[in-house]
N, C-alpha and C positions, 0 to 999 in steps of 0.2 A: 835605621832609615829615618828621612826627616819626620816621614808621617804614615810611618807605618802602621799604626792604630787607622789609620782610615781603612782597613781591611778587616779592624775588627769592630768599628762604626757599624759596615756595609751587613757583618754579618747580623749585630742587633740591630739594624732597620728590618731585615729580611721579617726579623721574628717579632720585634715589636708593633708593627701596623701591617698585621698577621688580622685581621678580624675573624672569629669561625661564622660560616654563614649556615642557615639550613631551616625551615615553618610552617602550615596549615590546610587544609583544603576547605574550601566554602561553596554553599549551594551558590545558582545561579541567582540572580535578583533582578531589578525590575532599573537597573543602573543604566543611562541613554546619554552619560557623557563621553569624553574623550577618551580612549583605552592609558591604561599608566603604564609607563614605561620607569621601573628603579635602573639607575645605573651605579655596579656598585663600586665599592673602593677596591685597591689595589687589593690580590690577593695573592703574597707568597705559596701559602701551605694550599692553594689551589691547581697549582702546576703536579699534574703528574705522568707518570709513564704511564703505556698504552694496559699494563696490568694490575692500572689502579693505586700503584705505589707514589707515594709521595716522594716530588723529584730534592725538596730541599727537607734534611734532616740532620738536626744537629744533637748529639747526646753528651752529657755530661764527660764519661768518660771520655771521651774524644778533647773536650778541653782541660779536664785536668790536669794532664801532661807538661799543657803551653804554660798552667801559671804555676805549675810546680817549677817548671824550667826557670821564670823568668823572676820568682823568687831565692834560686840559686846563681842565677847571674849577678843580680842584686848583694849578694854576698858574694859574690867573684869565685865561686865555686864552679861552674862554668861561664863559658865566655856567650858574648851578651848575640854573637853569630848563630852559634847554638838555637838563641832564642826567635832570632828571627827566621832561620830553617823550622821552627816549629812552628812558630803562625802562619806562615806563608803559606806550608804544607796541607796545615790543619784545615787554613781557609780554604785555598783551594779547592782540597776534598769535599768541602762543604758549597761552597758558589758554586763548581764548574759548570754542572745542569744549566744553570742561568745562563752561559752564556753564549754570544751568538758568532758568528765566525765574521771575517772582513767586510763585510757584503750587507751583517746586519740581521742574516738567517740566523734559527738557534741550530745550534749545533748535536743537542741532544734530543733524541726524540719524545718531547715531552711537550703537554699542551695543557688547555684548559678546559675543563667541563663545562658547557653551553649549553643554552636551552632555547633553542632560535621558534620557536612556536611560545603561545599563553599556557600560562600555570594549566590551564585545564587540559595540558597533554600531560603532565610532569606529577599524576597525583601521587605516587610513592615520595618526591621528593616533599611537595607541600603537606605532608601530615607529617613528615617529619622535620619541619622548618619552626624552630627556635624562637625566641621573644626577641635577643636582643638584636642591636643594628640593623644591617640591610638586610638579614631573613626576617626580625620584628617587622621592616616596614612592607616587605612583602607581606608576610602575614595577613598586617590589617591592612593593606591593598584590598586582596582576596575576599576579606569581610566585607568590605565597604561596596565594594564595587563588582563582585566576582572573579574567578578564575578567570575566566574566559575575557577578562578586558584588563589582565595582567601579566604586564611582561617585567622579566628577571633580564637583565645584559650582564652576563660576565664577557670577560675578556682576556686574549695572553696581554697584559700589560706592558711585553718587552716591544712591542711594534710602535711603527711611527705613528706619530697622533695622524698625520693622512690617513694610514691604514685601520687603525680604530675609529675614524668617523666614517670612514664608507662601510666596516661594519656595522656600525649601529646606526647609518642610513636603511643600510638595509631590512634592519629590525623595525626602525618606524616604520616602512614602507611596508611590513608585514603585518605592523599593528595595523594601521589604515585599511589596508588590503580585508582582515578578517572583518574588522568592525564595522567598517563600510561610512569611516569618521573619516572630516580630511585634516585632522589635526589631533598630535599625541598630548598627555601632559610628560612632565620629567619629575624625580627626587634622583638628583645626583648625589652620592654621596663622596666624599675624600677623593681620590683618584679621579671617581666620577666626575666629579667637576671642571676637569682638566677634559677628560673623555669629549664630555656634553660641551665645551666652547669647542673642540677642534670641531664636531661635527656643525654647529653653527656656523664656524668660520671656512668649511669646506665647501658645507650644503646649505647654508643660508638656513632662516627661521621659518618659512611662509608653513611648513607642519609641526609649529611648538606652539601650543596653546597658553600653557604655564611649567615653568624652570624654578624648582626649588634647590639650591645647593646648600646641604647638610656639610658644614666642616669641609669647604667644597678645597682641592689641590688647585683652581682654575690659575692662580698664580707659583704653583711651584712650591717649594716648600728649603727652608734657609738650610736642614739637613743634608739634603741635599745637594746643594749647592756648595756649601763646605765641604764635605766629603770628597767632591768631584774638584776642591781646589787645595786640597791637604791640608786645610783649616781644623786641623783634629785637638781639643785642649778638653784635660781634666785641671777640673775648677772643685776645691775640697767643698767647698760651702755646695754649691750647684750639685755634687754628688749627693751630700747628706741632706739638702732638700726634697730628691729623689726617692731616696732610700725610704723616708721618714714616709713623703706620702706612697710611696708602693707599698706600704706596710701600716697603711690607717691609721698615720700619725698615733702608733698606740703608743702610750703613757710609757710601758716598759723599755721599748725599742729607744724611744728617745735616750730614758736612762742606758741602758744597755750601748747607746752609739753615742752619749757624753763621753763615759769614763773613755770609751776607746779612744774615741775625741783626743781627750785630755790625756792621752798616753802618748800620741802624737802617730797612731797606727794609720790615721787616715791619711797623712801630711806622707806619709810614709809609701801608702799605696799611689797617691798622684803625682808623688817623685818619681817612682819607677817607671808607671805608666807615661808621662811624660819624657822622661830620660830615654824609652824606646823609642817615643813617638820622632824626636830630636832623630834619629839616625837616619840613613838613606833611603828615600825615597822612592828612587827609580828599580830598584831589586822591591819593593811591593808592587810598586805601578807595572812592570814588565812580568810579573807572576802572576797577579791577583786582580787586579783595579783596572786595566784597560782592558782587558778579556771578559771578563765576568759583570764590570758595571757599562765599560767605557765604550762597549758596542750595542749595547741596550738603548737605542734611541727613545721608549717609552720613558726610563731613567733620566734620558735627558731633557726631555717633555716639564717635566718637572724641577728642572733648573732652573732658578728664577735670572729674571732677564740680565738683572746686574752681575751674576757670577758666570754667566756662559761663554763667553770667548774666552774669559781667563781660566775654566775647565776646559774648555777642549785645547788650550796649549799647554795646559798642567798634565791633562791625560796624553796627548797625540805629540809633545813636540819629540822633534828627530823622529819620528816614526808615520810621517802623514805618505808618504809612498804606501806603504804596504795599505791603506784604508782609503783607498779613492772614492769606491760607490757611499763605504761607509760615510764616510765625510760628505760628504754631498744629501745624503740623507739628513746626517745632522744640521748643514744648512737648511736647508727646508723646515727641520724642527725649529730652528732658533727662527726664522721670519715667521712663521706659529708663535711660540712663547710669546716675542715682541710686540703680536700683534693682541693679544687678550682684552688691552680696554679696551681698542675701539669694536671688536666683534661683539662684548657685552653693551658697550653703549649704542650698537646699532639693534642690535635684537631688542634691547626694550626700545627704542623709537621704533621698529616693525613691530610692536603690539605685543609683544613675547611679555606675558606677567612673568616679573622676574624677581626671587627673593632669596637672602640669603641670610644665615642664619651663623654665627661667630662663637665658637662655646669658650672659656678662656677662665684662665685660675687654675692651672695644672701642669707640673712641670715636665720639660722635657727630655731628653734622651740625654745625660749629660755629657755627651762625650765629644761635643763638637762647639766652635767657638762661638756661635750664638744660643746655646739651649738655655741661657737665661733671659731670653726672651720669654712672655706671655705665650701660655698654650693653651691647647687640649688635650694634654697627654700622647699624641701625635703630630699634631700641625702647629704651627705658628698662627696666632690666631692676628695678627699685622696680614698677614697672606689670606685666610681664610675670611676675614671683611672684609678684601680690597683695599687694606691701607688706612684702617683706621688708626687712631695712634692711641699705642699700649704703654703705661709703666712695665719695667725690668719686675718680674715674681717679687713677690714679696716687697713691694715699692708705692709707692703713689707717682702721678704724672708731676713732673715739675711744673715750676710758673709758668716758665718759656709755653707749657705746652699745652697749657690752657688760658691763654693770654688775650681776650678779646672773643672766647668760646661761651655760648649761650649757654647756659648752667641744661637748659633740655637736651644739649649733646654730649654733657658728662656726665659719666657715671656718678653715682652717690659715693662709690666706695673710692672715687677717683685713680680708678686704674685706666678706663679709655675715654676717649677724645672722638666722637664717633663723625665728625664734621668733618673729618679727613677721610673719610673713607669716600668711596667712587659715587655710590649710591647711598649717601646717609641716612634717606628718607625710607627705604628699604631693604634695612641691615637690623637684623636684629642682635642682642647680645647677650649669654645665658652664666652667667656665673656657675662653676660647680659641676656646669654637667661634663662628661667623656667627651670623647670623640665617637663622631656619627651616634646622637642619643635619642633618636626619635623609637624606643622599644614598643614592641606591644603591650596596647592597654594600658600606656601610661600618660600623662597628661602633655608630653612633650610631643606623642605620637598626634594628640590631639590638635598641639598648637600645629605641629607641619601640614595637618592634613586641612587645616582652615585656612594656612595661604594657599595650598593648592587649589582649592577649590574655591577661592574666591573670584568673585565673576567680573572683578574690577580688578587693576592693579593693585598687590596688597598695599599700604602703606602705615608706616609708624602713627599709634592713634586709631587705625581703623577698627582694630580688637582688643577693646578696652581691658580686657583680663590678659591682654599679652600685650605690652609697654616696652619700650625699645631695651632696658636692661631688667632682666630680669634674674633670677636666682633659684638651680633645680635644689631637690632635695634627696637624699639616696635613692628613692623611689621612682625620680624625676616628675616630682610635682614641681610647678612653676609658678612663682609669688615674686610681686615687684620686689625690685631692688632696692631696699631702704635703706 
């Protein structure tokens, strides 16, 4: 198939920006601000059936077979047909849960776990909620503030950003409701950021007090986008990037992935993987890709604006009869997606403190033709600033692109250009750290929760120990960027 690996793309997205969530319960306190609302990122392994079972599960042995197969293709000891009946099959088995039928409904009966009241109904769940991510930042919500003026928004992610803002209108309108406040804060995190503009741009700001986006998706994300346009490419250098940092740049692995290097094993694997990917496209697109991602309009939520009409005639062409509501939904998404400045640049003129926070120096998923973009180990960190401008990993910004830029909007290590981004004045920039890195108890939780509760607009300058690039450390301490 041309691009058959976008089926095997789709299944490490599923698993890679998987975050585990779960955190703490806290006495009441003497707290008289706005009740906080987290909304968090995208959560595959949160989909499950009505008996608790997790609807996506992928085992080892379930994939051994495909690369055993496609390593005997590769020697012409079976035929390379063979190989594609086995990923097709395997993905399948693996996606179909996910996906939704014509119309855009899911098909299998599987949902997400909710908690439409404050922590303070949920205390089995809060003592046992975790440090890092969006259960960390629940966590110290719950310290800070109390239970009882803390709200969790999970969500099925596969619905349309319409349908997830009138959900989590309605979640504000329950924080307001208890607290007897006429305004929420937000920490959107990944996803969430996408989540928190549709509801702005549904329901308007006039109950957002202050908008923090953590690694926020509010632009979509280039995986994405590629994926949904058969832009599937293994790149040897961009793989052994990956490998190196999944693996703590240890001193051995390095040695251990030279010699193989230099045996030419890896030239080897991104022949093959390529040489599939070269085959027909439309036997993966008619199995796997337009059932399982291509009626998932949340999926599409997260297409960035440049690659969307040429995904949906990459997924849909010759087949738009059979998808009438569906497509019509998808319209409504794509005048959504298009519309994301202007609904951030009208929320901060309606008063909305709004800050966003870019973590970046981490490579991405390699499997797709821009993962040598600047990340966070998840996101594109170009997308997660609003467009600041990034050198390629492992690069510095050329002339061109610091050409006439005030040395205050470049980084020291001259990898971003922060003068292009939407809001440069409040965009921050974190060397080093994950994605979604505000943990409990660490100093990054510290910096998010001081734009939150800043009672002015945060801006670059205003928290002299937090400067517009700075640099975490494994711990997620935060120290300027020298």
């Amino acid at each position: 198939m041309k691009k058959v690996l976008s089926v095997l793309l789709a299944v490490v997205m599923v698993f890679s920006v998987s975050i585990p969530a779960f955190a703490t319960q806290a006495e009441s306190n003497d707290y008289d601000g706005p009740p906080v609302i987290i909304v968090r990122g995208i959560d595959f392994a949160g989909l499950t059936y009505e008996d608790g079972s997790k609807a996506l599960n992928v085992q080892l042995d379930t994939l051994f077979p495909v690369i055993t197969k496609a390593l005997f293709a590769r020697m012409n000891v079976i035929s390379r047909d063979t190989v594609i009946d086995a990923v097709m099959d395997v993905a399948y088995e693996i996606l179909s849960p996910l996906a939704c039928d014509n119309e855009g409904n899911t098909v299998e009966p599987v949902s997400m776990v909710q908690y439409p009241e404050s922590m303070a109904s949920y205390p089995e769940f809060t003592e046992a909620l975790t440090d890092g991510a969006e259960p960390g930042i629940v966590k110290t919500a719950i310290e800070r503030y109390g239970a009882e003026n803390t709200y969790f928004f999970t969500y099925d992610w596969r619905k349309t950003p319409e349908q997830l803002a009138a959900e989590l209108s309605s979640f504000v309108e329950t924080a307001k409701r208890d607290s007897g406040k006429d305004k929420v804060n937000i920490i959107c995190a990944s996803m969430g950021g996408m989540v928190t503009t549709a509801y702005m741009h549904y329901h308007g700001t006039d109950s957002i007090n202050s908008a923090v986006y953590l690694s926020g998706a509010q632009n979509g994300t280039y995986v994405c986008g590629d994926a949904l346009n058969g832009r599937i490419v293994f790149e040897k250098g961009v793989l052994l990037d990956f490998i190196n940092e999944a693996t703590g740049n240890n001193l051995f692995m390095k040695l251990f992935l030279g010699i193989f290097d230099g045996l030419g094993v890896f030239n080897y694997i991104t022949s093959i993987a390529n040489d599939l990917v070269q085959d027909s496209f439309d036997e993966a697109n008619d199995k796997v890709l337009r059932n399982c991602f291509g009626t998932l309009c949340g999926f599409w939520a997260l297409c960035p604006d440049d690659d969307f009409e040429s995904g949906v005639e990459t997924i849909f062409a010759g087949h738009e009869e059979e998808y009438p509501v569906l497509l019509e939904k998808i319209e409504e998404t794509k005048q959504f997606v298009f519309s994301t400045e202007e609904t951030l640049v009208k929320a901060k003129e309606n008063g909305v403190k709004i800050s966003f926070v870019s973590n970046y120096n981490s490579n991405l998923i390699p499997v797709y033709e821009r993962a040598n973009v600047n990340g966070d180990g998840v996101l594109e960190a170009e997308l997660t600033s609003n467009f600041a401008t990034f050198a390629p990993m492992n690069e510095i910004l050329s002339a061109n692109d610091t050409v006439g830029v005030h040395n205050r909007y470049l980084s020291s290590d001259r990898v971003v250009n922060a003068k292009t981004a939407l809001f440069p004045e409040n965009t921050w920039f974190v060397k080093d750290a994950p994605h979604v890195a505000a943990d409990y108890g660490t100093d990054f939780s510290d910096f998010t929760f001081a734009l939150l509760e800043s009672d002015a607009q945060p801006y670059v300058g205003m928290f002299p120990e937090y400067p517009r690039f700075m640099i975490a450390d494994e711990s997620l301490s935060l120290s300027p960027l020298e």
